[in-house]
PyMOL Python script that loads the backbone (N, CA, C, O; Angstrom):
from pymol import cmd

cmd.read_pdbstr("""\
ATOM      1  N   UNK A   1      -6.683   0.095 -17.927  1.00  0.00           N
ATOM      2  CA  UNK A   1      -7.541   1.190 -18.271  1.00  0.00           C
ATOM      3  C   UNK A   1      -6.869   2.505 -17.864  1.00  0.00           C
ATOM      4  O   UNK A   1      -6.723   2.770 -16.671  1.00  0.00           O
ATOM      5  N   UNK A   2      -6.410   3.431 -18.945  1.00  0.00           N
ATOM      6  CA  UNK A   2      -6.100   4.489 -18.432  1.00  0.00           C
ATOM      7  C   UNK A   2      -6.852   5.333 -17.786  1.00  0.00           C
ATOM      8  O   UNK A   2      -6.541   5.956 -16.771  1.00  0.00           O
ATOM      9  N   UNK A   3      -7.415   5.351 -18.113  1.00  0.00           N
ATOM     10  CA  UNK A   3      -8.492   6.799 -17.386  1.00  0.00           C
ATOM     11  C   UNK A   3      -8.977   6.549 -16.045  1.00  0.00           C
ATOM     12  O   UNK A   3      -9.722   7.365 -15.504  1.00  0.00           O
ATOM     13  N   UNK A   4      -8.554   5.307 -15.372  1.00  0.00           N
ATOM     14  CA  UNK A   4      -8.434   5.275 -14.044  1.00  0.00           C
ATOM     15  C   UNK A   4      -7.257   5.002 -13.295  1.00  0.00           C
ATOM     16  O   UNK A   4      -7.183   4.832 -12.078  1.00  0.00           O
ATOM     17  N   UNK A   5      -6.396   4.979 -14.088  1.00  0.00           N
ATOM     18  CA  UNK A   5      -5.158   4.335 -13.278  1.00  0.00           C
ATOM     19  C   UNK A   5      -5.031   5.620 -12.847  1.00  0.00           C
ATOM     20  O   UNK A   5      -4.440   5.428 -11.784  1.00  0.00           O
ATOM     21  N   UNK A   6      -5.202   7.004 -12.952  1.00  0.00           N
ATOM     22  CA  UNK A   6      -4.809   8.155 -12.402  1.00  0.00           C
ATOM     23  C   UNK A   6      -4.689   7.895 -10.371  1.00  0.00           C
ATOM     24  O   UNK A   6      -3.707   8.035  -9.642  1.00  0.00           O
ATOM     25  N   UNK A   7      -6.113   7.491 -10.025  1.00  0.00           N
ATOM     26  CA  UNK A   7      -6.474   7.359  -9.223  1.00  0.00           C
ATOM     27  C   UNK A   7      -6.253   5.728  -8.276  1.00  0.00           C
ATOM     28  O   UNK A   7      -6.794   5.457  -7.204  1.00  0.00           O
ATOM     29  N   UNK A   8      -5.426   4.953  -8.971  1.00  0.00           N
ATOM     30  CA  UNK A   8      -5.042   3.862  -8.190  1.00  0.00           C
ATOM     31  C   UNK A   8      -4.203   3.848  -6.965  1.00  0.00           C
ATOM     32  O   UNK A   8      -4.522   3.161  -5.995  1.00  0.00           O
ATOM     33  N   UNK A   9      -3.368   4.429  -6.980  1.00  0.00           N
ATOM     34  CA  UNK A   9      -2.259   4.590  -6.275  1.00  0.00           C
ATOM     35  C   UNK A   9      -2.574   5.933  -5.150  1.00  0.00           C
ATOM     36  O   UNK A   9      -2.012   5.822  -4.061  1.00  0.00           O
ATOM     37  N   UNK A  10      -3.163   6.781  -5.301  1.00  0.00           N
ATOM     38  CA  UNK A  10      -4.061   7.777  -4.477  1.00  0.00           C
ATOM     39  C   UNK A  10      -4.891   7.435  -3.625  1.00  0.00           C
ATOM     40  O   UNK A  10      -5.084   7.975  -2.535  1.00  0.00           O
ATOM     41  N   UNK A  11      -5.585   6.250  -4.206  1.00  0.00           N
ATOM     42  CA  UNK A  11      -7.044   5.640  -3.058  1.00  0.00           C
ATOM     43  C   UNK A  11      -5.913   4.433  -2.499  1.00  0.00           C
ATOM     44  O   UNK A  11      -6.179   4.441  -1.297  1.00  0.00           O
ATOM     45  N   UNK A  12      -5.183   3.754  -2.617  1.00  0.00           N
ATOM     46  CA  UNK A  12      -4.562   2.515  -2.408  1.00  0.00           C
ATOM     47  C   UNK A  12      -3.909   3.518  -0.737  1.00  0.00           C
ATOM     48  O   UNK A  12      -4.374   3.645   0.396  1.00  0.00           O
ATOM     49  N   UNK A  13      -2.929   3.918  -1.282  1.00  0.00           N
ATOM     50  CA  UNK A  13      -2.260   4.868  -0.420  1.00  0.00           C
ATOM     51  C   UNK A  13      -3.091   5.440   1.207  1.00  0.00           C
ATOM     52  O   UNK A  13      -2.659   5.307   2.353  1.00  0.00           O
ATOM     53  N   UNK A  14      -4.065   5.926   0.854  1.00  0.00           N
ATOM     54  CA  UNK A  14      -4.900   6.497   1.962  1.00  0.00           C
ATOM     55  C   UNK A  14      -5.802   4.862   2.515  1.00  0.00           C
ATOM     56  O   UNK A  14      -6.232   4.773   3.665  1.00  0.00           O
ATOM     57  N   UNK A  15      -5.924   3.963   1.724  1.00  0.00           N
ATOM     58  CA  UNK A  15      -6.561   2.900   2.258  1.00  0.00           C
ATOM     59  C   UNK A  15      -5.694   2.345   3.323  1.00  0.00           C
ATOM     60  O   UNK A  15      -6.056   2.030   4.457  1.00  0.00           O
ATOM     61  N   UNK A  16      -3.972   2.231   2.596  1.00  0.00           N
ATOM     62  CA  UNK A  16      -2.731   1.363   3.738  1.00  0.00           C
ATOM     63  C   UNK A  16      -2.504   2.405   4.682  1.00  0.00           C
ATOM     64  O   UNK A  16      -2.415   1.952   5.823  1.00  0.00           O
ATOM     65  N   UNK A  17      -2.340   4.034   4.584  1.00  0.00           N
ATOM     66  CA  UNK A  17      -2.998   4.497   6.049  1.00  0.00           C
ATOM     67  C   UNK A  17      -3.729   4.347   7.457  1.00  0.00           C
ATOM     68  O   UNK A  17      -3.373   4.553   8.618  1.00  0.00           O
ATOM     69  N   UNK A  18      -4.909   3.899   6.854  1.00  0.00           N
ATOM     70  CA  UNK A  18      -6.079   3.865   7.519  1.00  0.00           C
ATOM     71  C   UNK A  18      -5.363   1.990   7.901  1.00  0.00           C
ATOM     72  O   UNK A  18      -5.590   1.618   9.052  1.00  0.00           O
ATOM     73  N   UNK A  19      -4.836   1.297   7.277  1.00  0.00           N
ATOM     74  CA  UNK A  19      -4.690  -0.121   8.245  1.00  0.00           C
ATOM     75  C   UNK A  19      -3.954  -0.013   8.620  1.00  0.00           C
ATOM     76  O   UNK A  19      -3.722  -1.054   9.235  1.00  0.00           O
ATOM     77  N   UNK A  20      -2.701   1.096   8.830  1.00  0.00           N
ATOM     78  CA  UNK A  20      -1.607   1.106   9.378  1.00  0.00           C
ATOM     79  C   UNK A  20      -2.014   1.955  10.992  1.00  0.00           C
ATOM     80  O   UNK A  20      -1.477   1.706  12.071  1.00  0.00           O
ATOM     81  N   UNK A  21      -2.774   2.675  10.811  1.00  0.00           N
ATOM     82  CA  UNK A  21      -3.351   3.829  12.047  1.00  0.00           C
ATOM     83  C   UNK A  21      -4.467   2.477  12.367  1.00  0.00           C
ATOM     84  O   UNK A  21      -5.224   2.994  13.189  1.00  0.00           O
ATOM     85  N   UNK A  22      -4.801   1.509  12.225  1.00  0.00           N
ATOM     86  CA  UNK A  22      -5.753   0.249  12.808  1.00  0.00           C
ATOM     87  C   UNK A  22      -4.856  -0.565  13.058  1.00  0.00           C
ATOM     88  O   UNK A  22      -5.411  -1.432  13.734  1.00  0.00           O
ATOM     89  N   UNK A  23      -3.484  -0.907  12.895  1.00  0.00           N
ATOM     90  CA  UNK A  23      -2.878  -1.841  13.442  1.00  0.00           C
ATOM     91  C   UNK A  23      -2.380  -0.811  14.474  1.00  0.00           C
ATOM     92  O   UNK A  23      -3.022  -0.985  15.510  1.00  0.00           O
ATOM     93  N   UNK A  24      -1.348   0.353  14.625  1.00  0.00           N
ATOM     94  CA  UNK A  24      -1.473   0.908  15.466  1.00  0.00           C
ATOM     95  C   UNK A  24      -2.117   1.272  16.865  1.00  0.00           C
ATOM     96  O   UNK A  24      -1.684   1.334  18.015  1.00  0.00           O
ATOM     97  N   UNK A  25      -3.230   1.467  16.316  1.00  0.00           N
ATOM     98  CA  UNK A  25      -4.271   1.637  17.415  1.00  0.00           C
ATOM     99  C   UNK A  25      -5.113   0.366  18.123  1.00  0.00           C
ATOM    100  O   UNK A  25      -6.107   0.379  18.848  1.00  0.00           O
ATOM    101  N   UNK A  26      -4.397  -0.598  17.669  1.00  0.00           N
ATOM    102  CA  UNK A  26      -5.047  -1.786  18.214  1.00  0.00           C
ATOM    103  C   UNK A  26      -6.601  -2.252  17.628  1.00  0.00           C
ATOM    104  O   UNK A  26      -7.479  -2.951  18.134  1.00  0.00           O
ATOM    105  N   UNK A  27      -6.541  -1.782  16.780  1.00  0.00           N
ATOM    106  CA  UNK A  27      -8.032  -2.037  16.158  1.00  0.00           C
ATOM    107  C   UNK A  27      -7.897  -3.722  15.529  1.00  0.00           C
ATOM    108  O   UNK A  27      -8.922  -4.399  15.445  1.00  0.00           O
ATOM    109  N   UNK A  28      -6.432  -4.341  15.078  1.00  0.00           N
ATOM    110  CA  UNK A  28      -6.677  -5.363  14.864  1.00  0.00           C
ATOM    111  C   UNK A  28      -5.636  -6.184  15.473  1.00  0.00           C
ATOM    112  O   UNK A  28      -4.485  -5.771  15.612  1.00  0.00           O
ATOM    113  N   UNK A  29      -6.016  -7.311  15.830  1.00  0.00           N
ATOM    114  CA  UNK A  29      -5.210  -8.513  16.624  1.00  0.00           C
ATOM    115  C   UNK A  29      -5.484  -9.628  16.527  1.00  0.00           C
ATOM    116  O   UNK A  29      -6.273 -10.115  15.718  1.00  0.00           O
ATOM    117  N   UNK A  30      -4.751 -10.274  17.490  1.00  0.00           N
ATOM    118  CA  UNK A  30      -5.025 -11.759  17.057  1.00  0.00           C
ATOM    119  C   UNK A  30      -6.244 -12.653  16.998  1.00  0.00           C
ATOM    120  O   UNK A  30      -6.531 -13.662  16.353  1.00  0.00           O
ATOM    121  N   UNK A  31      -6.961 -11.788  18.059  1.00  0.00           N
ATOM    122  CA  UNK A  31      -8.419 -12.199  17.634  1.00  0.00           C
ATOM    123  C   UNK A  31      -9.367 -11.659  16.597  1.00  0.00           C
ATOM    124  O   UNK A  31     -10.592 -11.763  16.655  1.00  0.00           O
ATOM    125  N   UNK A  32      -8.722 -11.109  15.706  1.00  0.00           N
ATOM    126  CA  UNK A  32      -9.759 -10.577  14.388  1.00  0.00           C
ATOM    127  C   UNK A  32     -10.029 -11.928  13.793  1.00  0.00           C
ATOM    128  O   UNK A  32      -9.665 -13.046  14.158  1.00  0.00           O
ATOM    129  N   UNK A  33     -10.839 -11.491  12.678  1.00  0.00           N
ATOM    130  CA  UNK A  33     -11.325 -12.638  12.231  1.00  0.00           C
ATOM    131  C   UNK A  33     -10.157 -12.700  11.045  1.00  0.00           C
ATOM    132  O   UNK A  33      -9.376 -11.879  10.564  1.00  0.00           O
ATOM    133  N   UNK A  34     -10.519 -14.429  10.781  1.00  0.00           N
ATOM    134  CA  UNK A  34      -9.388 -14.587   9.465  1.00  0.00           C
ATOM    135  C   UNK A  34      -9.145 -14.073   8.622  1.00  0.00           C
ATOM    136  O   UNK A  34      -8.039 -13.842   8.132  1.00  0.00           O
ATOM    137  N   UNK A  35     -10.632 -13.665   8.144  1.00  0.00           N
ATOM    138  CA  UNK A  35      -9.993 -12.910   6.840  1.00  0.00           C
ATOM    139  C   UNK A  35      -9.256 -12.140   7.347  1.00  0.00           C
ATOM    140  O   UNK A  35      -8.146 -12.665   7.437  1.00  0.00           O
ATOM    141  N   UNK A  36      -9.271 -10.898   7.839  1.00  0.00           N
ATOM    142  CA  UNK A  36      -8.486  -9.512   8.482  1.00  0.00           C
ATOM    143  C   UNK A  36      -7.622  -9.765   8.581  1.00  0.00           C
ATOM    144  O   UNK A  36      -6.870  -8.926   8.084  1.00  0.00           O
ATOM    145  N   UNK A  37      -6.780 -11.145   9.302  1.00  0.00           N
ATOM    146  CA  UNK A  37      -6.072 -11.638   9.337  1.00  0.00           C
ATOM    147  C   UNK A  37      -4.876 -11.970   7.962  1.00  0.00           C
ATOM    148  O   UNK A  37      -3.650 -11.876   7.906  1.00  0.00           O
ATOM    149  N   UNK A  38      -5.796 -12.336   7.084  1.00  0.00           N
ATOM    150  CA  UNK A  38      -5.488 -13.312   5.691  1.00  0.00           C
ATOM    151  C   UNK A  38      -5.313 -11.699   4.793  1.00  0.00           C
ATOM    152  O   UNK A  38      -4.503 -11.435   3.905  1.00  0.00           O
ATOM    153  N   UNK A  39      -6.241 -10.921   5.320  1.00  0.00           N
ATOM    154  CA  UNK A  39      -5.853  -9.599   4.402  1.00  0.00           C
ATOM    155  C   UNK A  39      -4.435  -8.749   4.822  1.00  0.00           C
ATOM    156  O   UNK A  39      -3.904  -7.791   4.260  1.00  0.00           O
ATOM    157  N   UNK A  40      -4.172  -9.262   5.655  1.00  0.00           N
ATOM    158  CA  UNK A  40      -2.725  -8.262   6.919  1.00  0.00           C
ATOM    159  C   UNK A  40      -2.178  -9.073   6.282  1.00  0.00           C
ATOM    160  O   UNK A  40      -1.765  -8.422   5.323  1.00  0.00           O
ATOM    161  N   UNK A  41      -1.807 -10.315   6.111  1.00  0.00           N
ATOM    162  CA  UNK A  41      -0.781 -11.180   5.024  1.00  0.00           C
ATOM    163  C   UNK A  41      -0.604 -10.963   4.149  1.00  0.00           C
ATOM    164  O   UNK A  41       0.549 -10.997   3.718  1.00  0.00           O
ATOM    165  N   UNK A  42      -1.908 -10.533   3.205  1.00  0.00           N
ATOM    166  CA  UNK A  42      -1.199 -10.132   2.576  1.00  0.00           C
ATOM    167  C   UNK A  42      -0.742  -9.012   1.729  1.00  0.00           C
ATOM    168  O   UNK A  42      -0.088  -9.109   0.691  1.00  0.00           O
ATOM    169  N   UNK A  43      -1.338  -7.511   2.530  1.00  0.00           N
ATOM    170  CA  UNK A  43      -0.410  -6.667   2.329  1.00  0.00           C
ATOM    171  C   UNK A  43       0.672  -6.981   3.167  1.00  0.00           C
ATOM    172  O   UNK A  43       1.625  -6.563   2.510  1.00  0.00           O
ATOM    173  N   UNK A  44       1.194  -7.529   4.365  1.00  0.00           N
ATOM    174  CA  UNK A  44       2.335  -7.642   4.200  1.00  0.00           C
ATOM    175  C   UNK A  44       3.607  -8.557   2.689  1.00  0.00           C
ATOM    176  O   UNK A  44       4.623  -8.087   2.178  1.00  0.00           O
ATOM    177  N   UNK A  45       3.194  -9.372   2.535  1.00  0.00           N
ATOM    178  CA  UNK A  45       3.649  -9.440   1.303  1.00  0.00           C
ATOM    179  C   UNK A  45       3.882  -8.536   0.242  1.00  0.00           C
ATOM    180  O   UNK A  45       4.983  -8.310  -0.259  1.00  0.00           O
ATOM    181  N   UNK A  46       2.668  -7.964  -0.122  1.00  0.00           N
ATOM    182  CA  UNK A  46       2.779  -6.909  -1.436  1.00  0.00           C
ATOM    183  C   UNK A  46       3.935  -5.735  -0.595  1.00  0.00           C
ATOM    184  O   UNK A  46       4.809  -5.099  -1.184  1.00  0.00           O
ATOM    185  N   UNK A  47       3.731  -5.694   0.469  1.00  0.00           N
ATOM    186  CA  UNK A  47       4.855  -4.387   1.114  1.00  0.00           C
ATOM    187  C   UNK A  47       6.136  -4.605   0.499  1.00  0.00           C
ATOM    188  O   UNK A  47       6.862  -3.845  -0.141  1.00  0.00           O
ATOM    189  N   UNK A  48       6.330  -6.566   1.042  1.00  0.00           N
ATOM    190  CA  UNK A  48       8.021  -6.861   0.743  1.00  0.00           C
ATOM    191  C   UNK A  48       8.196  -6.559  -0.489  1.00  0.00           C
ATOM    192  O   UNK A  48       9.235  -6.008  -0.853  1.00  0.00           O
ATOM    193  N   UNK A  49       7.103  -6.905  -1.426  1.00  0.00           N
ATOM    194  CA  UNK A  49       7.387  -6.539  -2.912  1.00  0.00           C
ATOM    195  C   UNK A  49       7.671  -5.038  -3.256  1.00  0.00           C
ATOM    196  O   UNK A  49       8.526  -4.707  -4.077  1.00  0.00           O
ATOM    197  N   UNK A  50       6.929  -4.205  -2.601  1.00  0.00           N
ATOM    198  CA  UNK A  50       7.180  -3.255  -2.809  1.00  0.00           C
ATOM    199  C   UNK A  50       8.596  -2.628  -2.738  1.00  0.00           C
ATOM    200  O   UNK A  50       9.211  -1.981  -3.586  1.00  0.00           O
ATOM    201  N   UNK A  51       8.887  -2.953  -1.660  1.00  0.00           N
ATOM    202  CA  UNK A  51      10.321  -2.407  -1.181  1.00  0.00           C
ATOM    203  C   UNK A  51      10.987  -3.208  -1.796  1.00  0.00           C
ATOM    204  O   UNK A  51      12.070  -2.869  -1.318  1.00  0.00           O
ATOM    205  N   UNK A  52      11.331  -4.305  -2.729  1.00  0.00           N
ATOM    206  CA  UNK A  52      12.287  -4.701  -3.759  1.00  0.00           C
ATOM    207  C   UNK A  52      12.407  -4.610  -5.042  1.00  0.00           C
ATOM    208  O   UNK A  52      13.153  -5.021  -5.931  1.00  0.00           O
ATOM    209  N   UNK A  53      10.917  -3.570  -4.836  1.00  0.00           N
ATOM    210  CA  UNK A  53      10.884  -2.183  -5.616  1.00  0.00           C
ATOM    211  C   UNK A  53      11.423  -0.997  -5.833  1.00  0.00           C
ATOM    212  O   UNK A  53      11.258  -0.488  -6.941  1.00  0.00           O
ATOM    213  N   UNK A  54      11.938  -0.527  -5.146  1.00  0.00           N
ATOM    214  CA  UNK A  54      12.480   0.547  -4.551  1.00  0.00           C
ATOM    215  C   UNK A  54      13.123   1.487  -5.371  1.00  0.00           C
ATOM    216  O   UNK A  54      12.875   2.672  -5.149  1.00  0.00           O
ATOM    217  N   UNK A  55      13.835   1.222  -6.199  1.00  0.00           N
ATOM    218  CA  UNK A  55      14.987   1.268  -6.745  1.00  0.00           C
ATOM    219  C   UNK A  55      13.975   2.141  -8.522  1.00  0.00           C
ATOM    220  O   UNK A  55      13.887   3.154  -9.216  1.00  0.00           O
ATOM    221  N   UNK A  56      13.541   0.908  -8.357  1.00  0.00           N
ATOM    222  CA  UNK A  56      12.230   1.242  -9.773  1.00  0.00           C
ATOM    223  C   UNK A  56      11.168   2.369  -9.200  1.00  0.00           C
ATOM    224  O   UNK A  56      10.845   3.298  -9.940  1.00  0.00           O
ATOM    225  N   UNK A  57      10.829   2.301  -8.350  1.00  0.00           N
ATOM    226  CA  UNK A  57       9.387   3.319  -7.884  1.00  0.00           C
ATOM    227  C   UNK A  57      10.471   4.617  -7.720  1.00  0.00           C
ATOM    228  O   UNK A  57      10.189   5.686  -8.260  1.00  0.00           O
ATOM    229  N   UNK A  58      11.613   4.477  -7.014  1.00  0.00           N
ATOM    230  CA  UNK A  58      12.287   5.981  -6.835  1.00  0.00           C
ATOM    231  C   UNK A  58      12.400   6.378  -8.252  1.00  0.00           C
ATOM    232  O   UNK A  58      12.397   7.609  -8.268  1.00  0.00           O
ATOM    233  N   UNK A  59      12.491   5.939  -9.369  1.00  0.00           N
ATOM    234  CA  UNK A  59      13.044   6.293 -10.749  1.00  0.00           C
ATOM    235  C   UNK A  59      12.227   6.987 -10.928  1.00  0.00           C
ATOM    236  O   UNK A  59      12.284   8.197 -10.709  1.00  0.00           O
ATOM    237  N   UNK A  60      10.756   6.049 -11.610  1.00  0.00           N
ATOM    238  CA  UNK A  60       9.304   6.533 -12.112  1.00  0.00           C
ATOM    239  C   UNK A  60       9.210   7.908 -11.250  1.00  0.00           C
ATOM    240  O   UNK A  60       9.122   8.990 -11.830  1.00  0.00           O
ATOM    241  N   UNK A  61       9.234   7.809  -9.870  1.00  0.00           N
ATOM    242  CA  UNK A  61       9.021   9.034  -9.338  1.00  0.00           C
ATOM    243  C   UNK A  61       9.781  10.437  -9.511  1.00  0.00           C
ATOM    244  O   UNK A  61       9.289  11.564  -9.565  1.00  0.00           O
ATOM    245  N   UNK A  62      11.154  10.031  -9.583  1.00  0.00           N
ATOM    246  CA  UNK A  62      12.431  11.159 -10.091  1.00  0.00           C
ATOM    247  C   UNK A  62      11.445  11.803 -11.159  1.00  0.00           C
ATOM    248  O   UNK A  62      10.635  12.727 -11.099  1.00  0.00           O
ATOM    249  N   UNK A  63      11.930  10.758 -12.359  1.00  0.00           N
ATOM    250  CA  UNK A  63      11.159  10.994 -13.969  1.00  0.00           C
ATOM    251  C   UNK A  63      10.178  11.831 -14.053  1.00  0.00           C
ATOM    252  O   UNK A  63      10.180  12.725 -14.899  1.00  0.00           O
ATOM    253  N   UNK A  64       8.795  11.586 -12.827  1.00  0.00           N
ATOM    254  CA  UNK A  64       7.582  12.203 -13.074  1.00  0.00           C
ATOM    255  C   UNK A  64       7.987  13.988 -12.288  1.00  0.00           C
ATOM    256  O   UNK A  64       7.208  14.889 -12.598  1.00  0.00           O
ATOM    257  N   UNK A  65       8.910  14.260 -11.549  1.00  0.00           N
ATOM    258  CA  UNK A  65       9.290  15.349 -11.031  1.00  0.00           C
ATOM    259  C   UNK A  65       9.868  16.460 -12.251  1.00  0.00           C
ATOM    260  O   UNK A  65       9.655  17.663 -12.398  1.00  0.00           O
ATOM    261  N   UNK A  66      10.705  15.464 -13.051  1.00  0.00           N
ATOM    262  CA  UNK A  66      11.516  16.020 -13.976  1.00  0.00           C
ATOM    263  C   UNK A  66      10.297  17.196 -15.171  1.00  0.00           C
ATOM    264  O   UNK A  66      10.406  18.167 -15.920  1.00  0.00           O
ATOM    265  N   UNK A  67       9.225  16.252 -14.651  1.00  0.00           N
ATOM    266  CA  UNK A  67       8.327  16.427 -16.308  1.00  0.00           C
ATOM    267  C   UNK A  67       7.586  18.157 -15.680  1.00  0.00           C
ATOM    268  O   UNK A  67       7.249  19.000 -16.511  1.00  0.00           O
ATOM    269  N   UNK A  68       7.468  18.373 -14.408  1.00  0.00           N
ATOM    270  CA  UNK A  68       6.677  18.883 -13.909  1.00  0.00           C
ATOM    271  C   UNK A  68       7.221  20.224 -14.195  1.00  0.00           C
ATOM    272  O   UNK A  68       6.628  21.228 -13.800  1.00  0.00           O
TER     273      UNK A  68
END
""", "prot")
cmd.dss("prot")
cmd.show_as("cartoon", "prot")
cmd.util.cbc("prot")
cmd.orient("prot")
């Protein structure tokens, strides 16, 4: 759907913030519950993906600078 993808990557972004400033701050550990747990898995996963991304997301991003 276009008319929201504007906003995917904007709310996504400020969401992995906010769990990165909660793993930080100790807000989550080994005693969270599973899911929390099962959800930290797997953005860590989507991360690794991301970063073997890298290469592609720096482009799109160049590209979208170029247009501006």
């Amino acid at each position: 759907m276009r008319n929201m993808s504007y906003c995917r990557f904007e709310n996504t972004s400020m969401a992995l913030r906010d769990c990165v400033d909660a793993i930080n701050d100790g807000d989550i550990d080994s005693t969270s519950s599973h899911s929390e747990i099962d959800g930290m898995e797997q953005i860590l996963e989507y991360a690794r993906q991301i970063v073997d991304m890298e290469d592609s997301i720096n482009e799109i991003i160049n590209n979208s600078s170029d247009d501006e």
